[in-house]
C-alpha positions as CSV (number, residue, x, y, z in Angstrom):
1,X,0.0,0.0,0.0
2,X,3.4,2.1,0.7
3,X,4.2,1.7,-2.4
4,X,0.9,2.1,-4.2
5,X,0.9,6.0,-1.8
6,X,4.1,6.8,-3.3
7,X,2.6,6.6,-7.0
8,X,-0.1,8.3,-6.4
9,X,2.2,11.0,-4.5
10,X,4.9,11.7,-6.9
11,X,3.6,15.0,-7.8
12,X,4.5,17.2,-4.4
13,X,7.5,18.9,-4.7
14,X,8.1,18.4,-0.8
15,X,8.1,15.3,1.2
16,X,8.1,16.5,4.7
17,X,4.0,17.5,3.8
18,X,2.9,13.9,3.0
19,X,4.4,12.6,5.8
20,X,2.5,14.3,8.4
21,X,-0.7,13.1,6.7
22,X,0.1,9.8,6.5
23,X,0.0,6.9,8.9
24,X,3.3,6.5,10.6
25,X,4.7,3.1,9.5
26,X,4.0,4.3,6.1
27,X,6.3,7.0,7.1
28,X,8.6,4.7,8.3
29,X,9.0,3.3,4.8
30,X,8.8,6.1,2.8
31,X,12.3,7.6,3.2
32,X,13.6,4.4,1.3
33,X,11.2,3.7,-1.2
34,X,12.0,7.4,-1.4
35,X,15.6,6.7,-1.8
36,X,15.1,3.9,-4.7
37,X,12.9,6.7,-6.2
38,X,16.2,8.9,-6.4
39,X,18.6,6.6,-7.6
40,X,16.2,6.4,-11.0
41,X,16.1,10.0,-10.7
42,X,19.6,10.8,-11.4
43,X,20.5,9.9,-14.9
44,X,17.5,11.2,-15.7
45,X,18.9,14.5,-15.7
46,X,21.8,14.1,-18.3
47,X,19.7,12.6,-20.9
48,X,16.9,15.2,-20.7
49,X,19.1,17.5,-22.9
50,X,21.7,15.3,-24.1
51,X,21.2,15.2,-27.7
52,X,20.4,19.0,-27.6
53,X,24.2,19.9,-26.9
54,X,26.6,16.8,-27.1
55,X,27.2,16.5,-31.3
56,X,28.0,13.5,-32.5
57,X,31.9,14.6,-33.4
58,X,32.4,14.6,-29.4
59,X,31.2,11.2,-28.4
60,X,34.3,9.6,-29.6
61,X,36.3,11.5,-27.3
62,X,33.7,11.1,-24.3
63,X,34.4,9.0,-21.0
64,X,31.4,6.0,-21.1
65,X,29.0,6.9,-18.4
66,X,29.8,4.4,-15.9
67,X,26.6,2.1,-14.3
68,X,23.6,3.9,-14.2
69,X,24.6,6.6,-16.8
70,X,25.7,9.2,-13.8
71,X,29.4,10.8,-13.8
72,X,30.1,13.8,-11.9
73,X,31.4,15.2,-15.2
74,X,27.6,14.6,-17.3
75,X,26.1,16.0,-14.5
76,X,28.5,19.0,-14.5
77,X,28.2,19.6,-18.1
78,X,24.3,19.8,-17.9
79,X,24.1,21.8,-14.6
80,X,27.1,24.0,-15.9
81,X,25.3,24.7,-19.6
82,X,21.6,25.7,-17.8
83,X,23.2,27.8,-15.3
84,X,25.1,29.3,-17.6
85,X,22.4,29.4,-20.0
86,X,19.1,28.8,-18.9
87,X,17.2,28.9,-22.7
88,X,17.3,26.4,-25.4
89,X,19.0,28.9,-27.7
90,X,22.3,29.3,-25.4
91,X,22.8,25.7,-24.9
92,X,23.0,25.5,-28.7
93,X,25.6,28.5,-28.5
94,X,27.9,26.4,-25.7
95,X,29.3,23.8,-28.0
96,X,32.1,25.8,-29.2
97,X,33.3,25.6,-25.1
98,X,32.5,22.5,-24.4
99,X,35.0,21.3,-27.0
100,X,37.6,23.0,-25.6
101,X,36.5,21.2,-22.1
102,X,37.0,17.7,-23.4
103,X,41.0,18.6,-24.0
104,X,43.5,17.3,-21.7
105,X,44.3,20.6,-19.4
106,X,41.3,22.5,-20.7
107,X,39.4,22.2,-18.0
108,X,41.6,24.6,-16.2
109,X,41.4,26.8,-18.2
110,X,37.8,26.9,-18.4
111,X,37.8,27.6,-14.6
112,X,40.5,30.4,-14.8
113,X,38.4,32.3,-17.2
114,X,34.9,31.8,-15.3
115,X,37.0,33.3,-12.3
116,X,36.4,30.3,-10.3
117,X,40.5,29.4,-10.5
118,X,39.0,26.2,-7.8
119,X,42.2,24.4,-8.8
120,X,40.6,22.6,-11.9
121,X,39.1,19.8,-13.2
122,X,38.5,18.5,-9.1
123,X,34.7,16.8,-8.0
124,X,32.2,18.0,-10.1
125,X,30.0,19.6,-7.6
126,X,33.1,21.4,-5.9
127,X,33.7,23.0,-9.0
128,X,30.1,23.9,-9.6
129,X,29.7,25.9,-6.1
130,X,32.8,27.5,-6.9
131,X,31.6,28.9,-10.3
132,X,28.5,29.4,-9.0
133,X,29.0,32.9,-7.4
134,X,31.5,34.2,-8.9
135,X,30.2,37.4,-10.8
136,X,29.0,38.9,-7.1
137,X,32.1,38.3,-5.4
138,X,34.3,40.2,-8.2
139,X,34.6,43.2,-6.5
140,X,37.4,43.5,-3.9
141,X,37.7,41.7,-0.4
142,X,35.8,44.4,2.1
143,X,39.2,44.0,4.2
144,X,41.2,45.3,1.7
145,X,42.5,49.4,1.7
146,X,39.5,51.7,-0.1
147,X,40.8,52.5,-3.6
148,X,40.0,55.7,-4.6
149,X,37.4,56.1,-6.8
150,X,37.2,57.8,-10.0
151,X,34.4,58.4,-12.7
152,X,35.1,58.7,-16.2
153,X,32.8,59.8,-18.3
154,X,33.8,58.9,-22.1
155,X,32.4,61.6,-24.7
156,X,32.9,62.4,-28.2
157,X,31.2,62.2,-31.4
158,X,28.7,59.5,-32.7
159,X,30.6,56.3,-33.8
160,X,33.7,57.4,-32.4
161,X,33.8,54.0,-30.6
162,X,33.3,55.2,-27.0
163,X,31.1,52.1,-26.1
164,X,33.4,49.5,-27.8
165,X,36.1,51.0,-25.9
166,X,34.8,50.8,-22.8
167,X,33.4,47.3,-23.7
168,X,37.2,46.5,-24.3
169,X,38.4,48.1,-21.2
170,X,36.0,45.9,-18.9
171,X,37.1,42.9,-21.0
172,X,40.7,43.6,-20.8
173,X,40.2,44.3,-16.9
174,X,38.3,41.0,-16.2
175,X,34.8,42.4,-15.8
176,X,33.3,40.9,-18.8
177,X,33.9,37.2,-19.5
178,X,35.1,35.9,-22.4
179,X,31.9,33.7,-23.2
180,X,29.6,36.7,-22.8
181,X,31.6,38.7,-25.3
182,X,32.0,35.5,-27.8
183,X,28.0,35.6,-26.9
184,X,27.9,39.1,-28.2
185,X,30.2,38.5,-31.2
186,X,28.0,35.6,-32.9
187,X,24.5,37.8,-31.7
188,X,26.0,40.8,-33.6
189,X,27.5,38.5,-36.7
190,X,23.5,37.6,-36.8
191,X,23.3,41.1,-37.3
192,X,25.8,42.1,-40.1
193,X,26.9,44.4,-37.2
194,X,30.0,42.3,-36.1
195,X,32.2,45.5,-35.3
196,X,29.8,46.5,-32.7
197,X,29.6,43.3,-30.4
198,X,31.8,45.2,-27.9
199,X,30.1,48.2,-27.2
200,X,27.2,46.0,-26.1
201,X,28.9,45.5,-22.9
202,X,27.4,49.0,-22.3
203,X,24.5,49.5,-24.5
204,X,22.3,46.9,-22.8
205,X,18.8,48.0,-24.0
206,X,17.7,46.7,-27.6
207,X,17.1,49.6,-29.4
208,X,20.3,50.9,-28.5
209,X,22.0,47.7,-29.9
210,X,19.9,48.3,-33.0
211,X,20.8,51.6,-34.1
212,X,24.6,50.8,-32.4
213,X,23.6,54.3,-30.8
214,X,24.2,55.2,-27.0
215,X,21.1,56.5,-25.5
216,X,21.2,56.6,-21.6
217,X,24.4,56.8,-19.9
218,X,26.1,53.4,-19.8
219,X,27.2,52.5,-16.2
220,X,30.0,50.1,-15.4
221,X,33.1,49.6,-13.5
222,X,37.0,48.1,-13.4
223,X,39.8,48.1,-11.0
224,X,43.3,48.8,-11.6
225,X,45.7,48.5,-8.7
226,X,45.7,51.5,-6.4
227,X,41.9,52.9,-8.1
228,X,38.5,51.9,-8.8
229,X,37.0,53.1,-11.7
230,X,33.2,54.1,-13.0
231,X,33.1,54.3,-16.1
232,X,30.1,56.5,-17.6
233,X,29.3,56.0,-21.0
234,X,27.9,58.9,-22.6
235,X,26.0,59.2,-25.6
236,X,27.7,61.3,-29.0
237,X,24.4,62.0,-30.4
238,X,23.6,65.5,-30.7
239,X,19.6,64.8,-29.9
240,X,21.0,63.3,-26.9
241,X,23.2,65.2,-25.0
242,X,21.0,66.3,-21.9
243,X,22.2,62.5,-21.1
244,X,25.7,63.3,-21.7
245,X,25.5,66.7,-19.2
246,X,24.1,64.0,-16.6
247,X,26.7,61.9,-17.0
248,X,29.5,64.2,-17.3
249,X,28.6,66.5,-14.2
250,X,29.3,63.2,-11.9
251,X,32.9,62.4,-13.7
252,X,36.0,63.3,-12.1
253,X,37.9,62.9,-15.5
254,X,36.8,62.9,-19.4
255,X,38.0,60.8,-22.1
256,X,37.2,62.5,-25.0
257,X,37.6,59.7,-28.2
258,X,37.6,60.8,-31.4
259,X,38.2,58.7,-34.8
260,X,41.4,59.3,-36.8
261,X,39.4,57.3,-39.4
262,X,39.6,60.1,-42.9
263,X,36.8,62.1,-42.6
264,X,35.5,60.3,-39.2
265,X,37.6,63.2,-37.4
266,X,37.0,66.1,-39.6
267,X,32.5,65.6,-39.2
268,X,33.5,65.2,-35.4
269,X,35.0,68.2,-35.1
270,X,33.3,70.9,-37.9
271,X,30.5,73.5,-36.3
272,X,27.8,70.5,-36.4
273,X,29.9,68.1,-34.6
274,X,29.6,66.9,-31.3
275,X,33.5,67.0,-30.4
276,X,33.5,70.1,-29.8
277,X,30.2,70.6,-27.8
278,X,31.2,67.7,-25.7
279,X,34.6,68.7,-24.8
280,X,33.1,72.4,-23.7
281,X,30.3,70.6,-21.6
282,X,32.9,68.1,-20.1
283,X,34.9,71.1,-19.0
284,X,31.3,73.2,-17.6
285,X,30.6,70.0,-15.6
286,X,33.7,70.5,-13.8
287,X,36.0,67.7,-15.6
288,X,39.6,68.9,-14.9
289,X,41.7,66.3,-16.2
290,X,41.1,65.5,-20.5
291,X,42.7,61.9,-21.9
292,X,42.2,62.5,-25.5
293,X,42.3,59.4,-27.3
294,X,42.6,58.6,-31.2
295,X,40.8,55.7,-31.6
296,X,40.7,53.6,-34.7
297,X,44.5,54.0,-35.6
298,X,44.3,50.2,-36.8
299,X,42.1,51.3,-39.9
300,X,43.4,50.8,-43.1
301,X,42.8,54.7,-43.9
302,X,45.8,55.6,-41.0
303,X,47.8,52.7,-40.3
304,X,49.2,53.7,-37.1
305,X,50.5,56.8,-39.2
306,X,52.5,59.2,-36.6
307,X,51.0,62.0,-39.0
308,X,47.5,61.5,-38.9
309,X,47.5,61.3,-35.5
310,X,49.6,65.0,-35.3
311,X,47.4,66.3,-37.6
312,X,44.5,65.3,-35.4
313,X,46.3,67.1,-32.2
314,X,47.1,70.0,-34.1
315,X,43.3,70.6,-35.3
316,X,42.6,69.8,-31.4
317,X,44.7,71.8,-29.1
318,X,43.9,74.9,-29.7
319,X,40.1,74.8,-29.5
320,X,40.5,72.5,-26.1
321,X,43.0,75.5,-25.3
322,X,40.2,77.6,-25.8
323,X,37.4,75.9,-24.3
324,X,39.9,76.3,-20.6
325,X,41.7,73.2,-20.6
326,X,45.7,73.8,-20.2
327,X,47.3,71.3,-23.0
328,X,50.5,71.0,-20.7
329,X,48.8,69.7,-17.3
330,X,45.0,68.7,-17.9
331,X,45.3,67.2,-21.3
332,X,47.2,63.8,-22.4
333,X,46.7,62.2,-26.0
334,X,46.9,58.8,-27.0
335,X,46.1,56.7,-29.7
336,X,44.6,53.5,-29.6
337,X,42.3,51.0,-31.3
338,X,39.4,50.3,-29.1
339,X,38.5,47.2,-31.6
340,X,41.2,45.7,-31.6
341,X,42.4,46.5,-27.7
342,X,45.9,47.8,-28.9
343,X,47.5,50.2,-26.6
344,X,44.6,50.4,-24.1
345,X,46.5,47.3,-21.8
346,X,49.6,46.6,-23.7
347,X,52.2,48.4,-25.8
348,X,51.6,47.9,-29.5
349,X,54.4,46.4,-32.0
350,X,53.4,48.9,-35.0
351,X,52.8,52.0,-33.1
352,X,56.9,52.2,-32.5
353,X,56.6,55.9,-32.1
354,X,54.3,56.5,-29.0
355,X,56.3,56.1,-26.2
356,X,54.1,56.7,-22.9
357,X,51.8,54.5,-21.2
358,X,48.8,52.7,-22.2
359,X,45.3,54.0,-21.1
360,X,44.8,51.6,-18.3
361,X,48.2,52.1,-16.8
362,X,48.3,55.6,-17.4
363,X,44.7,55.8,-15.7
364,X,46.1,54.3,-12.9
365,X,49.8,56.7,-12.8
366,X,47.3,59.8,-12.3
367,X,47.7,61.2,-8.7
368,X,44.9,61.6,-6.5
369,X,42.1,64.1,-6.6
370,X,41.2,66.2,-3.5
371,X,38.4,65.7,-1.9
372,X,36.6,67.1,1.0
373,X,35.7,64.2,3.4
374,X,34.7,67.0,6.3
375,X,32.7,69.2,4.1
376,X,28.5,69.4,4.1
377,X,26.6,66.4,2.3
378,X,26.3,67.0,-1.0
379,X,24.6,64.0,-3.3
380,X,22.6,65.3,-6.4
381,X,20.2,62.6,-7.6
382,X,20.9,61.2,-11.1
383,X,17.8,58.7,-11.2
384,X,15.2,56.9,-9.3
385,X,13.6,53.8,-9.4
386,X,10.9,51.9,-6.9
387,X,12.2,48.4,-5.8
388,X,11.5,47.3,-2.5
389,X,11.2,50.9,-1.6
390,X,12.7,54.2,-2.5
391,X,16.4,54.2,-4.6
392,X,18.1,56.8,-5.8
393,X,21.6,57.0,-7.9
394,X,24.1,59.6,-7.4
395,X,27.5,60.6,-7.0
396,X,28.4,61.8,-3.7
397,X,30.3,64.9,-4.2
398,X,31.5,66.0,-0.7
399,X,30.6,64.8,2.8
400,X,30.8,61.0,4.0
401,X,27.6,59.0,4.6
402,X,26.7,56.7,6.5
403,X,24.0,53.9,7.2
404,X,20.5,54.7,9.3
405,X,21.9,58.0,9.0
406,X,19.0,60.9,9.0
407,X,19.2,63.3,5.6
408,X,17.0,66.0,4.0
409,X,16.3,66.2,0.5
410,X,16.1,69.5,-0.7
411,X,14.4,71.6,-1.9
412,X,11.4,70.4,-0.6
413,X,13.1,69.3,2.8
414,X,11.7,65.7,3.2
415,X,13.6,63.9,5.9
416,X,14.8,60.6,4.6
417,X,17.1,57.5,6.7
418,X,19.1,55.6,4.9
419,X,18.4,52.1,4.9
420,X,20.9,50.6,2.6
421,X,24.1,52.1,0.8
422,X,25.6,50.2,-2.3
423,X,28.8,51.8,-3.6
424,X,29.0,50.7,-7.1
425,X,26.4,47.5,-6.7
426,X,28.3,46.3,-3.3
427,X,27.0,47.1,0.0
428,X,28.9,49.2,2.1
429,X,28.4,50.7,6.0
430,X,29.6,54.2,4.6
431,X,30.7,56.4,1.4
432,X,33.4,58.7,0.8
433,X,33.1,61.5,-1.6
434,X,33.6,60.7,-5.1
435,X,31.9,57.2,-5.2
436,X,28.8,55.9,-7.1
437,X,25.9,55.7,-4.8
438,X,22.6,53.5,-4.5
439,X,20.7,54.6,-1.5
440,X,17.4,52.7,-0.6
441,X,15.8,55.9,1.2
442,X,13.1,55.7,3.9
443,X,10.6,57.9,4.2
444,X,10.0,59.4,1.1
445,X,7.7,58.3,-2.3
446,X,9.8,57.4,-5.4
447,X,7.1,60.4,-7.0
448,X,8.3,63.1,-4.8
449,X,11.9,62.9,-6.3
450,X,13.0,64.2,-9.2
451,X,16.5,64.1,-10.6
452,X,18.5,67.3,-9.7
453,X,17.3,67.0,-6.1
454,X,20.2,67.1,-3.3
455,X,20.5,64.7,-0.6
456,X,21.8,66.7,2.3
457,X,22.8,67.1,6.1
458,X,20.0,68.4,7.8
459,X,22.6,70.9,10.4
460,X,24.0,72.5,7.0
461,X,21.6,72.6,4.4
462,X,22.4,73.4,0.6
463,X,20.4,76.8,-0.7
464,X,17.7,76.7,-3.2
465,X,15.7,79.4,-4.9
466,X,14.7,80.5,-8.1
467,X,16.6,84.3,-9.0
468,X,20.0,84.1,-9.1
469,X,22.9,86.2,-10.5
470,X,25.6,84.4,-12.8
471,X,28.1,85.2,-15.3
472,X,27.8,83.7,-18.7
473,X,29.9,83.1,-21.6
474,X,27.6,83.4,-24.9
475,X,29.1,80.0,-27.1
476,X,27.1,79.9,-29.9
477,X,24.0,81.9,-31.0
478,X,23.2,83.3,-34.2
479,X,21.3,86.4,-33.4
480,X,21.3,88.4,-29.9
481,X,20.1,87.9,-26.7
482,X,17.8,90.1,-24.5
483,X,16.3,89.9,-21.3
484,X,13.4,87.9,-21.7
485,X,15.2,85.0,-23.5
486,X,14.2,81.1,-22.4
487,X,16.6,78.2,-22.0
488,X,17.3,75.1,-20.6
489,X,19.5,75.5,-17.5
490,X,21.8,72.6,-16.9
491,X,23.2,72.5,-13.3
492,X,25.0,69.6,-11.9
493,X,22.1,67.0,-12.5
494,X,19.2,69.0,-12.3
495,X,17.8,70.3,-15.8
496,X,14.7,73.7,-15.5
497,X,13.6,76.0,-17.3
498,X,15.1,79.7,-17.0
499,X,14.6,83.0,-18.3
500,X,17.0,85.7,-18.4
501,X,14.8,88.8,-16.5
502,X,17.8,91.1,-16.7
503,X,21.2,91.9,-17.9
504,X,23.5,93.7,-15.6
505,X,26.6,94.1,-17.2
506,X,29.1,93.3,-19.5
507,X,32.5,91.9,-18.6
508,X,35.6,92.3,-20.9
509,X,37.1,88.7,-21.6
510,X,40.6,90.2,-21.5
511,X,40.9,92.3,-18.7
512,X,38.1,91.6,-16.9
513,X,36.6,94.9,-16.2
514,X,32.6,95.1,-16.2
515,X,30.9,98.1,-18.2
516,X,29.6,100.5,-16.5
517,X,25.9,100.6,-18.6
518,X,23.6,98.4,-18.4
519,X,23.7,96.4,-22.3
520,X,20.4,96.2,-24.2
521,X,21.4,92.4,-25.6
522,X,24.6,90.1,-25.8
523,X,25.7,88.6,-28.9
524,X,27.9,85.5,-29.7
525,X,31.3,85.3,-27.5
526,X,31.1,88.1,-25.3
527,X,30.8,87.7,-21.5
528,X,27.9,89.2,-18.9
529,X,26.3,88.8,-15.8
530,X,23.0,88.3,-16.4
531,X,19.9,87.6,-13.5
532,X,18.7,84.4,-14.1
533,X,15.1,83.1,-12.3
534,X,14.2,79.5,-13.2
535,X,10.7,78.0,-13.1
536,X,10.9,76.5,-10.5
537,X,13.1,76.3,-7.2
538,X,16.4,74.4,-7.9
539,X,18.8,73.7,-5.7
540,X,22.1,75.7,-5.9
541,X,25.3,76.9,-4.6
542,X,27.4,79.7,-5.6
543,X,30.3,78.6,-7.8
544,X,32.9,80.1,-5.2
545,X,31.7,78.6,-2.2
546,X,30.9,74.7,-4.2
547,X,32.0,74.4,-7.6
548,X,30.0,71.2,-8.3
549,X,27.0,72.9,-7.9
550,X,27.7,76.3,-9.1
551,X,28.1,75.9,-12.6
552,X,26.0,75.5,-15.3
553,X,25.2,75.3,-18.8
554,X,22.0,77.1,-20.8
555,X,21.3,75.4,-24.3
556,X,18.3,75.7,-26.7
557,X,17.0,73.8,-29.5
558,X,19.3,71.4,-29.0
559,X,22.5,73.4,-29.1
560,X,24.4,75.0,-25.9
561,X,24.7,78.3,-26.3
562,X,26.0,79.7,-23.0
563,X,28.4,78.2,-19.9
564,X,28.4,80.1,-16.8
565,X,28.8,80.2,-12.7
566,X,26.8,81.0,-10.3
567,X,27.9,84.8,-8.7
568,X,25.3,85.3,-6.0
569,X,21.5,83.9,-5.1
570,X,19.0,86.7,-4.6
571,X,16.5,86.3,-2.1
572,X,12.9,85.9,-3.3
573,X,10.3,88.7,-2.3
574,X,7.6,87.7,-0.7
């Protein structure tokens, strides 16, 4: 009758339920008739998928299962392929590696690369816990020394290979695997777009892999020895480049790619191009330090020329000169090849005549930036999202936080606790300035933030209002400007509306004096002071007393047309 129970009882997923509804000595013999249940149950899991993955070509090489059709190894391989995998159409995609897995010595070399280094080709289930895990415990040992952390935000024109560079970097740093990026390669080949399988490292969402356009600031991260790095992956397109601000105003450092591919370079950089506007903005979101780098030297149009890549710096240098970056100190050119990974990790052969470091390394060499770790919380909000709660995104730009810690989010002074802090996706008791935060806030409603609010102490608040007086440089702007002009204001994250209501004076750009008359309108590069209100009430500081959040950008149908700072916040009237 046991038996005849068991039968009928196959379909519960948990034992321990039938056995408190049944009489005991059918209890008592469940376990074993339980156990001779399992023994069938085992090669049963093998020969599920078996024909789906193991091609005929590989049998000859394959150990015969030994009695009852269960190695460690067949159970491996199937376990290994649906973790790995989970749909049909991957396991298809894993025969090129399992291949490789059947060679003498390949086995630890399939471990090495899925980071689990668990000494190779040891039990089969050992191995599996030890791959198991692996992507969440890439990040460093919470014992070791804080690396600093940087953000780099890369910019430059469309298709100057921003995204495939940073897909190489995070490749070449360990933080992409090899199978996901052969996974990539074959998906794009599918495509006809097989140039572009790197750059999906970063673009993650399909219609960005479509177009091979960045949309949304890409978000990822790799370690060198003494730093840690974000990068930010910013889009090139012009109808995108309120993105781009976003993500440049949290960088600490641009890398501003451009193509030395003929005629790549020259679109980039001519009035429509978006090197230019990108390198002006990087420098307006407070980027001090410029890598240049002249990507696609491997192209059959330049060759690694050494004059291609001079003529390149030439056009360059004097418009970066001009935009406020000095070309000894804050600038450093380098080519590179972000396709083919030359000179981004390693020296390359053919490129005999560049003689300093590659990008990684020379990312690394920088010295430290300054921070304040005493100074007032400061953490403008980036995004937003609902899960389990509030988050936010941000970069902390001066002040430490710390968990359960009471804040205020201006402007509309909600008090908020901190429930959880993630610094770059790993949990952490506190954050120093400079570093990537997700806060899970408590309360406050997901709806009642909005990006460009500031997450603050609540014994130094920062100021917010809507009048304020700055001094702008007029970029690019084909007739003249009076008071009464609208524009988008760009300050660190937050984006509003504005209106110039008055112009105060003008300021010469060589010696600095201010006229004494009031000017009727500004034209195309002169400099003012201008009173600025904005819609509605934005949080700011003036550009003397916090940089970060004291300067700003105004553009207008999709062009910028002025950069400024913030001089002084006028008091509203009542």
């Amino acid at each position: 009758s046991a038996t005849g129970s068991i039968c009928l009882d196959t379909a519960p997923d948990s034992w321990e339920l039938e056995e408190d509804a049944e009489a005991p000595t059918a209890a008592a013999e469940l376990p074993s008739a339980f156990a001779a249940l399992n023994v069938n149950a085992r090669p049963f899991v093998p020969n599920v998928n078996a024909p789906a993955f193991i091609p005929s070509f590989l049998q000859a090489v394959e150990v015969p299962p030994s009695d009852g059709g269960w190695t460690p190894d067949s159970w491996l391989e199937v376990s290994l392929t649906v973790e790995n995998g989970g749909t049909e159409a991957d396991m298809t995609t894993e025969e090129e590696t399992w291949e490789q897995k059947e060679e003498p010595g390949g086995e630890e070399e399939e471990e090495e690369e899925g980071g689990g280094g668990g000494g190779g080709g040891g039990g089969g289930q050992e191995d599996l816990e030890e791959e198991m895990p692996m992507p969440k415990v890439a990040p460093a040992p919470p014992d070791a020394p804080k690396k600093e952390h940087v953000n780099v935000v890369f910019i430059g024109h469309v298709d100057a290979g921003k995204s495939t560079i940073g897909g190489q970097i995070m490749y070449l740093t360990g933080m992409v695997e090899k199978r996901t990026l052969e996974k990539y390669e074959r998906e794009a080949k599918e495509k006809n777009r097989e140039t572009w399988y790197l750059s999906w490292a970063l673009d993650t969402n399909q219609e960005e892999r479509d177009k091979g356009k960045t949309v949304e600031v890409g978000r990822a991260y790799f370690e060198t020895e003494k730093k840690h790095f974000t990068i930010l992956d910013a889009p090139g397109h012009k109808s995108f480049v309120p993105n781009m601000i976003g993500g440049a105003s949290q960088a600490d450092m641009a890398v501003l790619v451009i193509s030395a591919r003929k005629g790549e370079f020259e679109t980039g950089f001519e009035k429509g191009g978006q090197t230019r506007e990108h390198a002006m903005l990087a420098k307006t979101a407070g980027v001090k330090h410029l890598i240049v780098l002249v990507n696609k030297m491997d192209d059959p149009t330049v060759n690694w020329s050494l004059d291609r890549y001079e003529e390149c710096k030439e056009k360059l240098v004097p418009f970066l000169k001009k935009v406020g970056f000095n070309p000894k100190k804050d600038i450093h050119f380098m080519p590179c090849s972000g396709l083919t990974g030359a000179n981004l990790k390693d020296p390359v052969l053919e490129c005999s005549w560049y003689t300093g470091l590659p990008f990684i390394a020379h990312l690394d060499s920088l010295p430290n930036f300054t921070r304040s770790n005493d100074g007032p919380i400061r953490l403008p909000i980036v995004d937003k999202y609902k899960d389990m709660g509030t988050v936010i995104l941000g970069k902390l730009e001066s002040g430490c936080i710390s968990k359960a810690q009471q804040l205020v989010m201006m402007p509309n002074r909600h008090t908020v606790e901190v429930l959880i802090l993630l610094s770059d996706d790993v949990e952490t008791d506190d954050a120093c300035p400079g570093e990537n935060l997700k806060l899970r806030l408590k309360g406050i409603e997901e709806e009642e933030i909005l990006p460009g609010f500031i997450l603050c102490s609540p014994d130094n608040l920062c100021h917010s209002g809507r009048t304020f007086d700055a001094q702008i440089v007029i970029i690019e702007h084909k007739s003249i400007i009076c008071p009464g002009y609208n524009a988008v204001l760009h300050i660190h994250t937050c984006i509003e509306e504005v209106q110039i209501s008055a112009l105060i004076c003008l300021v010469d750009k060589k010696t600095g004096e201010k006229s004494k008359t009031r000017p009727r309108f500004v034209k195309q590069d002169q400099v003012c002071i201008a009173r600025l209100r904005a819609n509605g009430v934005i949080c700011l500081e003036t550009f003397k007393d916090f940089p970060q959040m004291g300067r700003f950008t105004l553009r207008d149908e999709g062009k910028t047309i002025a950069i400024g700072k913030v001089l002084k916040l006028v008091p509203e009237k009542d």
